[in-house]
C-alpha positions as CSV (number, residue, x, y, z in Angstrom):
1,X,0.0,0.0,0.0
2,X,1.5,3.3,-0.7
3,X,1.4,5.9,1.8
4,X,0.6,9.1,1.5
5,X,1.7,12.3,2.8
6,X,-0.1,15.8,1.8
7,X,1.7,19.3,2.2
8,X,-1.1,21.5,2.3
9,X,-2.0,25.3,3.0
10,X,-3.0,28.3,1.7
11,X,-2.3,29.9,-1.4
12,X,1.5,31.5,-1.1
13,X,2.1,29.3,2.1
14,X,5.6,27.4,-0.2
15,X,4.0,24.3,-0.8
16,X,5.2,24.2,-4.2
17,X,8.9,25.7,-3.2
18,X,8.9,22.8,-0.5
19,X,8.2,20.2,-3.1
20,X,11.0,21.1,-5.3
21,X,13.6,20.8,-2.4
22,X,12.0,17.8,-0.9
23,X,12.6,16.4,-4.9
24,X,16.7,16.6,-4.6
25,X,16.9,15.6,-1.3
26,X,14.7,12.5,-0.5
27,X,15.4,8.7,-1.0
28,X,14.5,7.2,-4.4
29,X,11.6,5.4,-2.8
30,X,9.4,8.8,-2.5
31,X,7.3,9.8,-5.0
32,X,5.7,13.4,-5.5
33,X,2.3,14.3,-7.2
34,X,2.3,18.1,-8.2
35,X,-0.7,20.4,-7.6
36,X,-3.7,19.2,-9.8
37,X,-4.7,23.3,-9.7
38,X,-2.0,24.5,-10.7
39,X,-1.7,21.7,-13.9
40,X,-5.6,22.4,-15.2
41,X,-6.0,26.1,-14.6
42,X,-2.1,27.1,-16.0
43,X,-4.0,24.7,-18.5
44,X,-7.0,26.9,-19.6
45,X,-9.6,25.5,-17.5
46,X,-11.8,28.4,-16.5
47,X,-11.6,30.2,-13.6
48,X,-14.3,32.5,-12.5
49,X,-16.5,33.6,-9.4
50,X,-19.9,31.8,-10.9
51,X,-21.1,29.1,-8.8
52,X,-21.1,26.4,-11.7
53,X,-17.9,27.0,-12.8
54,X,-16.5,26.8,-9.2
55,X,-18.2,24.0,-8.9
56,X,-17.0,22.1,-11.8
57,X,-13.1,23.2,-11.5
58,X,-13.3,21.7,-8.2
59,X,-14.7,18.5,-9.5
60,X,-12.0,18.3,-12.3
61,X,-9.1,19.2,-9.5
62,X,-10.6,16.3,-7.2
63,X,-10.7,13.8,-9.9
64,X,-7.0,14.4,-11.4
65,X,-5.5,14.6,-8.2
66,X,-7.0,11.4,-7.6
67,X,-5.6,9.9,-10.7
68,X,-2.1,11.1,-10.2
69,X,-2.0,10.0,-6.6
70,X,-3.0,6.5,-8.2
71,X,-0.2,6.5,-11.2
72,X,2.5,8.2,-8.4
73,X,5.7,5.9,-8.4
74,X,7.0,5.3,-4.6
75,X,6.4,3.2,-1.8
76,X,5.8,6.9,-0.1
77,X,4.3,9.8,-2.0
78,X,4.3,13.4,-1.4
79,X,1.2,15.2,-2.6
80,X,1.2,19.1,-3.2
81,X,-2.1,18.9,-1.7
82,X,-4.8,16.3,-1.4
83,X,-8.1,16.0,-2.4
84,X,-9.8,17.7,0.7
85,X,-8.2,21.3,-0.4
86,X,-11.1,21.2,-2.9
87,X,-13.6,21.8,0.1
88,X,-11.8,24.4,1.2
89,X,-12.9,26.4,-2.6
90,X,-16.2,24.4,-3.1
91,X,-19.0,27.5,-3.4
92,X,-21.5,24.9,-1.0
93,X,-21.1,23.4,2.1
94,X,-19.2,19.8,2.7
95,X,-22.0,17.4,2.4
96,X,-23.0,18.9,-1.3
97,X,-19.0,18.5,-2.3
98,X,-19.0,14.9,-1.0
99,X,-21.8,13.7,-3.0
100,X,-20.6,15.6,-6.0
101,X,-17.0,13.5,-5.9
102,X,-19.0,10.7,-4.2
103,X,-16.4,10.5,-1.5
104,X,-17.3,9.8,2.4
105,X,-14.9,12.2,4.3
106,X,-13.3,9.8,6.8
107,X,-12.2,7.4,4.3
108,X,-10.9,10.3,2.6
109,X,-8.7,11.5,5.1
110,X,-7.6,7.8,6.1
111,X,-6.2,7.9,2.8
112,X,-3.4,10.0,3.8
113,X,-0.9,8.8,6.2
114,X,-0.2,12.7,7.5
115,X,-1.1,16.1,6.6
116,X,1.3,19.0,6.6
117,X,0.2,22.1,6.5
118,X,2.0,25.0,5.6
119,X,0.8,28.6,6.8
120,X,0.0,31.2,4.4
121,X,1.8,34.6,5.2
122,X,0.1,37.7,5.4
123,X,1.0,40.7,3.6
124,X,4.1,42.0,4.0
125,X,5.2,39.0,5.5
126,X,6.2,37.0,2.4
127,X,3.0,36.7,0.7
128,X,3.4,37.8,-3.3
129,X,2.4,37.3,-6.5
130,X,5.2,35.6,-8.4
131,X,3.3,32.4,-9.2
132,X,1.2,34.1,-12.0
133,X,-1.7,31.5,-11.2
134,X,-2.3,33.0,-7.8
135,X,-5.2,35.6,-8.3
136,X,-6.0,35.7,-4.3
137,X,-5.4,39.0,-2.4
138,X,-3.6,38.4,1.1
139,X,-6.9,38.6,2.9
140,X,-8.6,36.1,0.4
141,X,-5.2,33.5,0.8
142,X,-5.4,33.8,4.6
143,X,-9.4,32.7,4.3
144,X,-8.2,29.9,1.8
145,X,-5.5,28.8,4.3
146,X,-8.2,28.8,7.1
147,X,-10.6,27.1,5.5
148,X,-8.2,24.1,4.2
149,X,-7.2,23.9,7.9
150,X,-10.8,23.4,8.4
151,X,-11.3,20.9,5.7
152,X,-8.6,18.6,7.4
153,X,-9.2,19.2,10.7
154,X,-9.9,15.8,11.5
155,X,-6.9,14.2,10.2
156,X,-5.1,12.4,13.2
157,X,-1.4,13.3,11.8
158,X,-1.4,16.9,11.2
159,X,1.7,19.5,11.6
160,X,1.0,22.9,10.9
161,X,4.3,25.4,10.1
162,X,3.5,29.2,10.5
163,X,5.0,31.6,8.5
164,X,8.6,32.5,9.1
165,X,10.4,35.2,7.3
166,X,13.1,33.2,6.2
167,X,11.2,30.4,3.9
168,X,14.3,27.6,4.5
169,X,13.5,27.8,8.2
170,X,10.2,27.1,7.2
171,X,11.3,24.2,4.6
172,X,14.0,22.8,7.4
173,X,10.6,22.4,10.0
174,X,8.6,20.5,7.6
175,X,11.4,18.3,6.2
176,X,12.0,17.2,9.9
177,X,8.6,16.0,10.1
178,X,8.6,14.6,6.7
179,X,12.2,12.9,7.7
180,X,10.4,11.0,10.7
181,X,7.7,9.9,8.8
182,X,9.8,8.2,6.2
């Protein structure tokens, strides 16, 4: 069975950054899935505030994410997020998103061995704009990063790492925990 570990957290929180070190310094027996948003909406895939649209980008993140996690080489595999950061942008509440990606939420966390979550900084505190796919202002990243912390609040092996102002103190904390998992 491969086991699963999620970095998640708000938009600008390094999650990506993390990934790309984690790459060059863990054992060939990790695997990494990259962020299922970030692949369909640098795609194309359209991204506005209408309900239905919302809606159905959530469905389509859910469902690759999914299908990466399942063709991931690696005993272990690192997710840039997991499918329960979908909730967190889902435009209903958590029963509606559920039954739209037919998923019951405990077996959805118990698919994921531990959950990592990074903290998204506020403004002036590291938060930018350099990824040209992130259209959130501060305040709308630090209501993302709440509500994926809400969305995964049940998840018996979660870390959170706050903000720091130097992002490899940040990095060096969650590759501890990362470390003792493997």
């Amino acid at each position: 069975m491969t086991r699963r570990i999620v970095i998640t957290g708000g938009p600008g929180g390094g999650k990506t950054a993390l990934i790309e070190l984690l790459r060059k310094s863990t054992p060939n027996h990790v695997g990494f899935v990259q962020e299922s948003a970030s692949l369909l909406f640098g795609g194309g895939f359209p991204r506005t505030p209408d309900g239905r649209v919302r809606r159905a980008a959530q469905r389509a993140i859910f469902h690759v994410q999914r299908e990466l996690e399942v063709i991931a080489d690696g005993e272990v595999v690192i997710c840039d997020r997991g499918t329960l950061d979908s909730l967190a942008y889902w435009p209903g509440d958590e029963a509606e998103y559920c039954r739209e990606v037919a998923i019951d939420r405990r077996e959805e966390l118990a698919r994921y061995e531990a959950v990592i979550h990074l903290r998204t900084p506020g403004n002036g505190n590291g938060y930018g704009h350099q990824n040209p796919l992130r259209i959130e202002t501060p305040e709308e990243a630090r209501v993302a990063d709440e509500r994926i912390a809400h969305a995964w609040r049940d998840h018996p092996q979660r870390w959170f790492i706050e903000p720091t102002t130097d992002f490899l103190e940040k990095a060096n904390a969650a590759s501890a925990i990362i470390r003792s998992l493997l």
